[in-house]
C-alpha positions as CSV (number, residue, x, y, z in Angstrom):
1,X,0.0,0.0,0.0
2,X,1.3,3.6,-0.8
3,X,0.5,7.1,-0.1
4,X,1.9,9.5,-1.6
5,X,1.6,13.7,-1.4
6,X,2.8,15.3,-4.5
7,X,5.5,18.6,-4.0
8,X,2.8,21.1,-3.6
9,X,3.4,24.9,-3.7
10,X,0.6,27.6,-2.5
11,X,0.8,30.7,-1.6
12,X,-1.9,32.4,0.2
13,X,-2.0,36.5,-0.7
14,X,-3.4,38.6,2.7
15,X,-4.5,42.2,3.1
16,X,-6.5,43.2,6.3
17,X,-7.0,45.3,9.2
18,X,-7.4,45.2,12.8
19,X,-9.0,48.0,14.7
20,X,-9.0,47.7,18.3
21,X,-10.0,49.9,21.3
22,X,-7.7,49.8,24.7
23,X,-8.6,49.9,28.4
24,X,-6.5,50.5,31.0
25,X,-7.2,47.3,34.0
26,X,-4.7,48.0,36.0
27,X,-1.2,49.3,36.4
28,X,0.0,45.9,35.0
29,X,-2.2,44.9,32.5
30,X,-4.2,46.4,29.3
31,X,-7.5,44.8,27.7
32,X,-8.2,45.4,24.3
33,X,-11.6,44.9,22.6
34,X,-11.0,44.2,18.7
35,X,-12.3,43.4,15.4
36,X,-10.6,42.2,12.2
37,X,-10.9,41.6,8.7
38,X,-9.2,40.3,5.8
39,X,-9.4,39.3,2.2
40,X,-7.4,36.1,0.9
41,X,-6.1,34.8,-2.3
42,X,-4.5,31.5,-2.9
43,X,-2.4,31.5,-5.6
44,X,-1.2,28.4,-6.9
45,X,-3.1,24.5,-8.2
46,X,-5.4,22.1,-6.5
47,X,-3.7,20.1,-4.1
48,X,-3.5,15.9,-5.1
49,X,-3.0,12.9,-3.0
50,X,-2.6,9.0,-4.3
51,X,-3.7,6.4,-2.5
52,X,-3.5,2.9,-3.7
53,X,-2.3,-0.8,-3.6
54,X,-0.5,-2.9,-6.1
55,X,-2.5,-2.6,-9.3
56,X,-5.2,-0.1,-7.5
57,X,-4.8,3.6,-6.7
58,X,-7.0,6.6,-6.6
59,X,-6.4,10.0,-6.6
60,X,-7.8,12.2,-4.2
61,X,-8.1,16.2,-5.9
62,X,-8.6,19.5,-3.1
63,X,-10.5,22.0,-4.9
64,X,-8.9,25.3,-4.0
65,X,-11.2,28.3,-2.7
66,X,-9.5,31.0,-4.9
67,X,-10.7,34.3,-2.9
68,X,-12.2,34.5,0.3
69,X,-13.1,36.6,3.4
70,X,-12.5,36.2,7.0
71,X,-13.9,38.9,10.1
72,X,-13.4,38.3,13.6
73,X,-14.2,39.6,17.1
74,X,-12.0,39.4,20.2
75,X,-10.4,40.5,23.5
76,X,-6.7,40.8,24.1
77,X,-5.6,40.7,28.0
78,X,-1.5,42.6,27.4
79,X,1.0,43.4,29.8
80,X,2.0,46.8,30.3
81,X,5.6,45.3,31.0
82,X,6.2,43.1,27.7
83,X,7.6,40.1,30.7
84,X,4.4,38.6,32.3
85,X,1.0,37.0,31.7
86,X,-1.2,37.5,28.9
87,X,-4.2,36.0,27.5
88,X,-6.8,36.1,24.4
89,X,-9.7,35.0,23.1
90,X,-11.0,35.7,19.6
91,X,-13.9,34.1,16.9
92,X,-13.6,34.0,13.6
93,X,-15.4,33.4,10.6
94,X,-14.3,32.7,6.8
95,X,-16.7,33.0,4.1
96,X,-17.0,33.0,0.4
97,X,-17.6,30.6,-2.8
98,X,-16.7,27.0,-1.4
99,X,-15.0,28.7,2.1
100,X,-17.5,28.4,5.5
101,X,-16.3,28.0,8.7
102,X,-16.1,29.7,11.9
103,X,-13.6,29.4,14.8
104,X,-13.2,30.1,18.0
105,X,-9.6,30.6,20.2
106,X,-7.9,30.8,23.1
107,X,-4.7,31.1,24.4
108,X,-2.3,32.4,27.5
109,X,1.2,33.7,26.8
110,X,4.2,34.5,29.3
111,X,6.7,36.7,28.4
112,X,10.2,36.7,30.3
């Protein structure tokens, strides 16, 4: 039995924007509401995989979504001091022809 992925090049164009509004918490920490949004491009041909056995394979073709969007909301928790604890949590959503999805994220980071 064999699988095999092909060399495959993409490259993904990006232009976007985040606006985002600060609050001071504390002396130590900043929270910042935000919102996002971009516009995507992938540049480059459908992605392939083979499967198959001795005598039998099939190949497996990705349609590529060419252009789509993607907005998101979300909350930053920032240091004032770049060492020390942070945190986020953000949604997303992507949309356009043969793109849908949403996502939601979190994560803690520690500076030192």
């Amino acid at each position: 039995a064999s699988l095999q992925f092909p060399r495959h090049r993409l490259l993904l164009g990006h232009a976007g924007m985040e606006l985002g509004v600060p609050f001071d918490l504390s002396a130590s920490h900043r929270l910042t509401a935000f919102a996002s949004s971009a516009l995507r491009h992938t540049l480059g041909e459908e992605g392939t995989v083979v499967i198959g056995v001795p005598g039998q394979e099939a190949t497996i073709v990705s349609e590529k979504a060419p252009t789509f969007g993607e907005s998101g909301l979300g909350l930053r928790l920032d240091p004032k001091d770049p060492r020390g604890l942070g945190a986020h949590i953000r949604g997303d959503m992507r949309y356009g022809s043969g793109v849908s999805g949403y996502t939601l994220s979190a994560g803690i980071r520690f500076g030192f």
